[in-house]
C-alpha positions as CSV (number, residue, x, y, z in Angstrom):
1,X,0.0,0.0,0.0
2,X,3.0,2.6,0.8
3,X,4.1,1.9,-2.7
4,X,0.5,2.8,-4.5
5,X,1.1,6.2,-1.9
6,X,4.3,6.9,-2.5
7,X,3.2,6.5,-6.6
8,X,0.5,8.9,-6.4
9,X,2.8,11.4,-4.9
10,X,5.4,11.0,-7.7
11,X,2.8,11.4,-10.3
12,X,1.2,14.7,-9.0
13,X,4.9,15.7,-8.2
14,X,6.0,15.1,-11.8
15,X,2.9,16.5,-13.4
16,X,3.9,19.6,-11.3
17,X,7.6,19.5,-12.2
18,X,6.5,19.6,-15.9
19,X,4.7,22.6,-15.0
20,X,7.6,24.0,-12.8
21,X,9.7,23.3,-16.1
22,X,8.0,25.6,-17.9
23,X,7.2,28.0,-15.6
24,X,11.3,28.3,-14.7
25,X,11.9,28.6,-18.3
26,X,9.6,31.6,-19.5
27,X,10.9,33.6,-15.9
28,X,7.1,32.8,-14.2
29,X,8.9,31.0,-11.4
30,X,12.1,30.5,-9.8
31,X,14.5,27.7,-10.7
32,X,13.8,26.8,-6.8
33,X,10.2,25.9,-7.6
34,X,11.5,23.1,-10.2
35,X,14.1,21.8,-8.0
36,X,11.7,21.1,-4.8
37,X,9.0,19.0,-7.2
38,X,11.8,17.1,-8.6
39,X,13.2,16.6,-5.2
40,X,10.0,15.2,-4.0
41,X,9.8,13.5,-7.3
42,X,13.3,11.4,-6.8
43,X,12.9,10.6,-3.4
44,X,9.3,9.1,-4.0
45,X,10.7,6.9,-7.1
46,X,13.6,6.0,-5.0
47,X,11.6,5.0,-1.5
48,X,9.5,3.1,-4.4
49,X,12.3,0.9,-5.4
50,X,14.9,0.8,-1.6
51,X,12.6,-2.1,-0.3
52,X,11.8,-4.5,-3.3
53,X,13.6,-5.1,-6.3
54,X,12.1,-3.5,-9.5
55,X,9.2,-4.9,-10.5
56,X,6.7,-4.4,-13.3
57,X,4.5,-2.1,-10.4
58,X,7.7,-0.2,-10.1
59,X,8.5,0.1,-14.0
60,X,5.0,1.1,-14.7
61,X,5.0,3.8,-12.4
62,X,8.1,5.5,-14.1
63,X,6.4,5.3,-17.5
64,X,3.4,7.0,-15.6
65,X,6.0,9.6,-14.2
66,X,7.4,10.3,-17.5
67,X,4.0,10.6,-19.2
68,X,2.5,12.7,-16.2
69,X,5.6,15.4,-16.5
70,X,5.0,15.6,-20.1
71,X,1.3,16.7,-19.5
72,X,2.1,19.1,-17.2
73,X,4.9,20.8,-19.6
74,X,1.8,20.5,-22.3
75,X,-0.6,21.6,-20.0
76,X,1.4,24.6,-18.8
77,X,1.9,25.4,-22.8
78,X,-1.1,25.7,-23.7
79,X,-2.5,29.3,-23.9
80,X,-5.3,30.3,-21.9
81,X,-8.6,31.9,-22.8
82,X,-9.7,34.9,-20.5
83,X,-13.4,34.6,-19.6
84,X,-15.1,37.7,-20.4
85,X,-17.2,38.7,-17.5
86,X,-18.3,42.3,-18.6
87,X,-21.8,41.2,-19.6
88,X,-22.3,39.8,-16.1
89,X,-20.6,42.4,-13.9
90,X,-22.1,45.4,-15.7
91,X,-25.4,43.8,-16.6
92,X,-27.6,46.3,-16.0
């Protein structure tokens, strides 16, 4: 069960760190930012794999990992659409 935990938390963290990626890159965030979510990142794939010997659990959580960073770098990429909310402020 700590091993389905600790895989959630490296997912989230990498989709983040794809995000953090980005964000470094363009001058939105810190370089800091990046390093903490691949910090948290590493240390969830490694406390995945110190116990137990590499498994197919364990290899399919990396290509999870790898995926889940790329969606994040996508999803931080992709420009966003500004609601307009004149109509409904101003309604009058």
């Amino acid at each position: 069960m700590i091993r389905g935990v600790l895989g959630v938390i490296a997912l989230l963290s990498a989709f983040m760190a794809g995000r953090a990626l980005l964000g470094a890159r363009r001058g939105y965030f810190k370089i800091s930012r990046l390093y903490r979510w691949l910090v948290r990142l590493v240390l969830c794939l490694v406390a995945m794999a110190w116990r137990q010997p590499v498994d197919t659990i364990a290899i399919v959580t990396w290509l999870l990992v790898a995926a889940a960073f790329g969606w994040g770098y996508w999803d931080a990429s992709r420009p966003r659409e500004q609601e307009d909310l004149t109509d409904r402020i101003f309604h009058g």
